[in-house]
C-alpha positions in Angstrom: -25.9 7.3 -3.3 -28.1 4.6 -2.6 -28.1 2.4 0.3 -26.7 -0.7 -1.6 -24.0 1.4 -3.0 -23.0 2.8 0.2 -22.8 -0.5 1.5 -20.3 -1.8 -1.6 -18.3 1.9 -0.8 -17.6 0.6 2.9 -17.0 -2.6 1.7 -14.6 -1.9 -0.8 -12.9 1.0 1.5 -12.4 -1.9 4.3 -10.5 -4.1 1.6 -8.1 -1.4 0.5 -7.3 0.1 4.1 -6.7 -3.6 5.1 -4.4 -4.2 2.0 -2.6 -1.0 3.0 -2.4 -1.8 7.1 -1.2 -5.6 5.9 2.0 -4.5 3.6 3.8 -2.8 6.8 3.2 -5.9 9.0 3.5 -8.6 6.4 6.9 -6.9 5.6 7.8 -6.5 9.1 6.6 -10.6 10.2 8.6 -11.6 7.0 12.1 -9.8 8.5 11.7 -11.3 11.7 10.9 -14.6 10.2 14.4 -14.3 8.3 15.6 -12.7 11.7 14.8 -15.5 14.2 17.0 -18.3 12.5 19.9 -16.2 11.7 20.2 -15.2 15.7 19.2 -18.8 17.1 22.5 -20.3 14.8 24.6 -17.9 16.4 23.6 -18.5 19.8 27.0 -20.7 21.0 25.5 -22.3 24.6 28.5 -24.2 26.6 27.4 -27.9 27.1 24.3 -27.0 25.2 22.8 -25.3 28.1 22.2 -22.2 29.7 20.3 -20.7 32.3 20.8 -17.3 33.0 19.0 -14.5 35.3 16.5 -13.5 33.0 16.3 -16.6 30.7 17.3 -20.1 29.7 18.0 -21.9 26.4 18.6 -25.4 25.7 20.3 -27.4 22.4 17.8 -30.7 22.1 18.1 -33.6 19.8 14.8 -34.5 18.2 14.0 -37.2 17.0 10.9 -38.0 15.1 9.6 -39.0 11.7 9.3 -36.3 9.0 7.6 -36.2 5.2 9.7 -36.1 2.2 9.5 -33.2 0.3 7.2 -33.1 -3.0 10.7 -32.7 -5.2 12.3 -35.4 -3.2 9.2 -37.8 -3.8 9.2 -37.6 -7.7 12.8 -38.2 -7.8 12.7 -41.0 -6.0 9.6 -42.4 -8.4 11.5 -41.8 -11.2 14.3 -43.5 -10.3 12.0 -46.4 -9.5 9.5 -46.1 -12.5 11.4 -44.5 -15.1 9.0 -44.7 -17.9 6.4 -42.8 -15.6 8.5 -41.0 -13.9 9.1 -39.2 -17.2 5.6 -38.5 -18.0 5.0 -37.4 -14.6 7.6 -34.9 -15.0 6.3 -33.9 -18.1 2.5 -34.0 -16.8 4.1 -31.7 -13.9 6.0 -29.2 -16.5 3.1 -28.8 -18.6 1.3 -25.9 -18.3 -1.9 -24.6 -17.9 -4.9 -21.8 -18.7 -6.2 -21.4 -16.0 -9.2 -18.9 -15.3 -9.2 -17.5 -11.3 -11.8 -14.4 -10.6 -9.9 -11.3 -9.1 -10.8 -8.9 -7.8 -9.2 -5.6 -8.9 -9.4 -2.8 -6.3 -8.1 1.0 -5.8 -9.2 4.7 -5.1 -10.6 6.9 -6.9 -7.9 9.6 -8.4 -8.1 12.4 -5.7 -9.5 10.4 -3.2 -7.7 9.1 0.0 -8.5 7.2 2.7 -9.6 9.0 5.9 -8.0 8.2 9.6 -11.6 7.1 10.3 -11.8 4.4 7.8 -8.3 2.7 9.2 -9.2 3.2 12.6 -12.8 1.6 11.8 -10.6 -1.7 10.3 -8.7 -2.0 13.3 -11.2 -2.1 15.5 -12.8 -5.1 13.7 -9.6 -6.5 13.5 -10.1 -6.9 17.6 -8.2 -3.7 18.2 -9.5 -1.5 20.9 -10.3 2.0 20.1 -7.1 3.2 22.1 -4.9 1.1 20.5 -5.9 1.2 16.8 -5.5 5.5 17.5 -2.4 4.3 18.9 -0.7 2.5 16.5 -2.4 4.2 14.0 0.6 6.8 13.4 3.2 4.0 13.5 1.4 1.9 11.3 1.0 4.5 8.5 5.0 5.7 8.8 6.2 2.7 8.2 3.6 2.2 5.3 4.4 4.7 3.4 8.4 3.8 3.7 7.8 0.9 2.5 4.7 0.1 0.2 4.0 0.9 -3.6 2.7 3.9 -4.6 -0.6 4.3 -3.4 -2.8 5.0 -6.3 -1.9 1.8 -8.2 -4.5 -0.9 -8.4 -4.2 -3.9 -6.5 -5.6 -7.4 -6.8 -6.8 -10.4 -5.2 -7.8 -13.7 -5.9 -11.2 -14.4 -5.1 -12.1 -17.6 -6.0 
């Protein structure tokens, strides 16, 4: 293999042991994103107020100026301009060819990923040493609970 292709190797083996470490924690940010809201609602503070041992929380009015949404903004113009209201709506509904590079990426059949080569991504990903080996395990458990199967190709938009 020369050089330039062992270069393009490592390069492409970074890309699809980052894909694979990103599916556990992407899945794992997304449940606590749905989490966080769901246990602040049902937090019930008397007098909006509490301050407790360990922590405090507090229920706060804000007041400040915030953007209409996009869907809200074209229904309001089109209830203002109906004429191009309508063509906006039909300038917005039409759709498109679009042409975006991808790039497609994958293993080789028989080939897998080596602890090495995750280990190697963590640590540029500002991981120390012991803690990429650390997490390492964890990491790749809760991977393979939850991601597709690994010898499908995967894409990503590259332009």
């Amino acid at each position: 293999m020369t050089n330039k292709n062992e270069t393009l190797e490592r390069q492409i083996i970074e890309l699809v042991a980052i894909d694979r470490i990103g599916i556990p924690i992407k899945s794992m940010a997304g449940k606590i994103d749905r989490q966080k809201p769901k246990l602040a609602e049902g937090i019930a503070l008397p007098e909006n107020n509490y301050s407790g041992e360990r922590v405090y929380a507090r229920i706060q009015d804000e007041e400040g100026m915030k953007a209409r949404g996009m869907s809200g903004a074209i229904n309001v113009f089109c209830e203002r301009h109906p004429q191009y209201g309508k063509e906006l709506k039909g300038l917005i509904a039409e759709q498109r060819t679009v042409r975006e590079p991808t790039l497609y990426f994958g293993m080789q059949p028989g080939c897998r990923l080596t602890t090495q080569d995750y280990l190697e991504v963590m640590t540029h990903l500002g991981f120390s040493e012991a803690k990429a080996e650390g997490m390492y395990s964890e990491l790749m458990d809760a991977s393979r609970k939850i991601s597709r199967a690994r010898d499908e190709e995967r894409s990503i938009l590259i332009g």
